[in-house]
C-alpha positions as CSV (number, residue, x, y, z in Angstrom):
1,X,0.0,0.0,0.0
2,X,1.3,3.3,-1.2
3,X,2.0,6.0,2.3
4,X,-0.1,8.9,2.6
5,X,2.1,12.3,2.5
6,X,3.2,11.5,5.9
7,X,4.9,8.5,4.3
8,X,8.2,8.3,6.9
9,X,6.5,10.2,9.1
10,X,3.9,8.2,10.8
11,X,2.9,8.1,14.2
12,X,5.1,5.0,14.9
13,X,8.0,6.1,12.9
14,X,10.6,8.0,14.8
15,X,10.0,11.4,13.8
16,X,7.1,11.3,16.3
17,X,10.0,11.3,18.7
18,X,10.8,14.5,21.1
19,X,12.2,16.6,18.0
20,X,14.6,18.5,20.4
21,X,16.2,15.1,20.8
22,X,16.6,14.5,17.0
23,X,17.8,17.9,16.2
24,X,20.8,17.9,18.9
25,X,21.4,14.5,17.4
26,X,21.7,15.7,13.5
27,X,23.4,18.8,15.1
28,X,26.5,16.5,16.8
29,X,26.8,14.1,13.8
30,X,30.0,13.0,12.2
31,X,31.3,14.6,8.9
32,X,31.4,11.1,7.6
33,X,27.8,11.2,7.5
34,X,27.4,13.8,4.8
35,X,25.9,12.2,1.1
36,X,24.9,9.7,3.2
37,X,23.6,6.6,1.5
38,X,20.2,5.9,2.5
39,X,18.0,3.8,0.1
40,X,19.2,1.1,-2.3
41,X,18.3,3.3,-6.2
42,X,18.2,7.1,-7.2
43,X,14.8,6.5,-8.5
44,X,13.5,8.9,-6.0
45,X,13.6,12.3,-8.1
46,X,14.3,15.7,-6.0
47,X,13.1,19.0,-6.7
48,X,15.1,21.6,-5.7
49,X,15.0,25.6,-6.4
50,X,13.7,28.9,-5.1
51,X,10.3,29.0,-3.9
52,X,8.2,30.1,-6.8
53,X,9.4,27.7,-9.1
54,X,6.7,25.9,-9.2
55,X,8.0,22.5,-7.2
56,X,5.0,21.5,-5.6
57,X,2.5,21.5,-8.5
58,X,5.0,20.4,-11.3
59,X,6.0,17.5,-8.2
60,X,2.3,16.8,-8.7
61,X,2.2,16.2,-11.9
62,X,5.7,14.2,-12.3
63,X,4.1,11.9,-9.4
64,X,0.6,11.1,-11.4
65,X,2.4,10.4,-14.2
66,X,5.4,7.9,-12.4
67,X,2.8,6.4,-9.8
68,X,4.9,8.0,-7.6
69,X,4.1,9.4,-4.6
70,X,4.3,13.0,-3.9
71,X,6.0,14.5,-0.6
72,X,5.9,18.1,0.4
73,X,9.0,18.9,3.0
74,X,7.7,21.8,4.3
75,X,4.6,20.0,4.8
76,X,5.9,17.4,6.6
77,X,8.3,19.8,8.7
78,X,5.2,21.6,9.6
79,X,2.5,18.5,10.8
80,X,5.8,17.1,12.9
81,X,6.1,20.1,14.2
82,X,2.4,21.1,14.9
83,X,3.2,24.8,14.0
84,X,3.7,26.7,10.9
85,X,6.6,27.6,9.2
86,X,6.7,31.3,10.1
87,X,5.8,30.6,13.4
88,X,9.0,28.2,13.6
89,X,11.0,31.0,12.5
90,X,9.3,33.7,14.9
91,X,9.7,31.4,18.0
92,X,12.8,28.9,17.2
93,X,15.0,30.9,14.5
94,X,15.8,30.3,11.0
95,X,18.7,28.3,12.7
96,X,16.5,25.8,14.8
97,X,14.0,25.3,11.4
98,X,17.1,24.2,9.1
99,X,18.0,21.5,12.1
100,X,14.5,20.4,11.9
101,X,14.6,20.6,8.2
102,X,17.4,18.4,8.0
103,X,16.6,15.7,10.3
104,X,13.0,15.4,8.7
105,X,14.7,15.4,4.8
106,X,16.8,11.9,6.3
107,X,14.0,10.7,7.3
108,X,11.9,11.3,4.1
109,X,14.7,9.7,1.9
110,X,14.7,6.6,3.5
111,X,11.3,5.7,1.1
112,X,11.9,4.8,-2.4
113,X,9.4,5.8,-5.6
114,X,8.8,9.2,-4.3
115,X,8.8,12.6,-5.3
116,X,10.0,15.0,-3.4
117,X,9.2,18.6,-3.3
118,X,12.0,20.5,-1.0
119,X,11.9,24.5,0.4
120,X,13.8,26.7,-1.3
121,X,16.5,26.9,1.4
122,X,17.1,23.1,1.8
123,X,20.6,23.7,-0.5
124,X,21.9,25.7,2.1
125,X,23.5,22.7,3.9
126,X,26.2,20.8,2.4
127,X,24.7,17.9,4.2
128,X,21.4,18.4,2.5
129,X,22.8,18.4,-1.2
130,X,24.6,15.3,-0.1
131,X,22.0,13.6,1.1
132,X,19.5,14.2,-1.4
133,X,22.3,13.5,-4.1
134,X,22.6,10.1,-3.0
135,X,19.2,9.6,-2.4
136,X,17.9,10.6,-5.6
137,X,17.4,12.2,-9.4
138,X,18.2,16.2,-8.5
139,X,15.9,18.7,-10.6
140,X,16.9,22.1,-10.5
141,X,13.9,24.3,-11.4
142,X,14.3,28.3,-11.8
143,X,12.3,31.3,-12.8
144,X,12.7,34.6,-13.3
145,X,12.4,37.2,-10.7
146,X,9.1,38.9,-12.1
147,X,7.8,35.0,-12.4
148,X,8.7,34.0,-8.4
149,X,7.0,37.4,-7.6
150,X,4.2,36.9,-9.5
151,X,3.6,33.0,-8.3
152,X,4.7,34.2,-4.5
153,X,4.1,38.0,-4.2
154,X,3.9,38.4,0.1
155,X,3.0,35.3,1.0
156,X,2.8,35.6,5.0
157,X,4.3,32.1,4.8
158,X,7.2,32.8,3.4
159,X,8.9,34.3,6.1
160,X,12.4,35.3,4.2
161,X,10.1,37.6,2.2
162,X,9.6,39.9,4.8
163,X,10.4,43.3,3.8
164,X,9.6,43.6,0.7
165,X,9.2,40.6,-2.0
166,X,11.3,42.2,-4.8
167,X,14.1,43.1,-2.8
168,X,14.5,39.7,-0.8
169,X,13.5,37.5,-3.9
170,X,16.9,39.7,-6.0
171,X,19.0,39.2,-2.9
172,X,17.7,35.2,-2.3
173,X,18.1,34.5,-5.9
174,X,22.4,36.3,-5.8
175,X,22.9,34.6,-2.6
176,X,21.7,31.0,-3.7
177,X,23.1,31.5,-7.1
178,X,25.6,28.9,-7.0
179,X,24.0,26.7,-4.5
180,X,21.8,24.9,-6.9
181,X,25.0,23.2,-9.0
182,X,24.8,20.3,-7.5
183,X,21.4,19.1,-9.6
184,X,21.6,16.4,-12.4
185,X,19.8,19.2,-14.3
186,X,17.8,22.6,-14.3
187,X,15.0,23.1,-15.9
188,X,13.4,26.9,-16.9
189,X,10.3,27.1,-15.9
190,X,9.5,30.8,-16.8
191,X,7.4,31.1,-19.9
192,X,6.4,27.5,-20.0
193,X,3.1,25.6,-18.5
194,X,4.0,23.2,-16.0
195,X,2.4,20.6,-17.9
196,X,5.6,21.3,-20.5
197,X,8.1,21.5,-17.6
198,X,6.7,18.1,-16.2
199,X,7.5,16.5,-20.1
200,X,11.1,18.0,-20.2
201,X,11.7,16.5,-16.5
202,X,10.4,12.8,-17.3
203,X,12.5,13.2,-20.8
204,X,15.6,13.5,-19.1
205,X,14.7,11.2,-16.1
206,X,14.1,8.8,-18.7
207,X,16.7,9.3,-20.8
């Protein structure tokens, strides 16, 4: 039976531990563990790239089409968590969220056949990009800055938007401008339908 989004999340899997715990324990973990090997293939496929770019609907469609299922990090971040995003950042710090981020993205990789649709900070780790290297098929997707605005304008749940969506979406996109390279490819996604960016992603998965 195929798992529900919560997939390595359930109640008796051991992200329903004390998440406190789990966080000091990815915090103190050996370099050796970076890239990480956690499932047996790399059919899981990854999509990576600012938010805006359309991850979580074009994950959709790549899903339907592969039988695959679909999982939403942020999504699962926020039910283990029992809080929003912005209210992680507002109460924990930016630093506490990527901790949780990362334990929860080691957990999720440990399925095979999925899809996984990742925030737009999870490159900021070199732990992360190993991890999700060895765990699956990278997509980078991008857009242009009018696109991301456009798709995202200020969203109250994207808390790095604060202070002005144009300004922080220019600075996001110079900071992270390298920290995408690690993808087996990047896809456009700006000026296309994401039924057209879905078909160019399964072309080159296939391939």
């Amino acid at each position: 039976m195929r798992l529900r989004i919560r997939s390595a999340c359930s109640k008796s899997a051991s992200l329903c531990y004390d998440m406190e715990k789990l966080i000091a324990n990815e915090t103190n973990m050996d370099v050796q563990k970076v890239g990480e090997t956690l499932t047996s293939n790399r059919d899981n496929i990854v999509l990576i790239g600012m938010m805006g770019t359309g991850k979580s609907t074009i994950g959709s469609l790549l899903a339907s089409e592969l039988g695959y299922q679909l999982v939403d990090l942020d999504s699962v971040i926020v039910e283990e968590a029992g809080c929003s995003i912005p209210e992680l950042f507002e109460e924990k710090g930016e630093a506490y969220f990527r901790d949780l981020e990362t334990t929860v993205l080691r957990k999720v990789l440990q399925e095979c056949n999925i899809v996984l649709a990742t925030g737009g900070g999870a490159v900021l780790r070199n732990e992360n990009c190993g991890l999700m290297k060895n765990n699956g098929w990278v997509v980078a997707l991008s857009a242009t800055v009018d696109d991301i605005i456009s798709r995202v304008g200020e969203d109250p749940n994207r808390p790095l938007l604060a202070g002005g969506a144009r300004e922080r979406v220019t600075a996001l996109l110079e900071e992270r401008k390298h920290a995408y390279s690690f993808a087996d490819v990047t896809i456009a996604t700006s000026g296309k339908s994401t039924e057209q960016v879905s078909s160019e992603i399964l072309i080159h998965y296939r391939g």
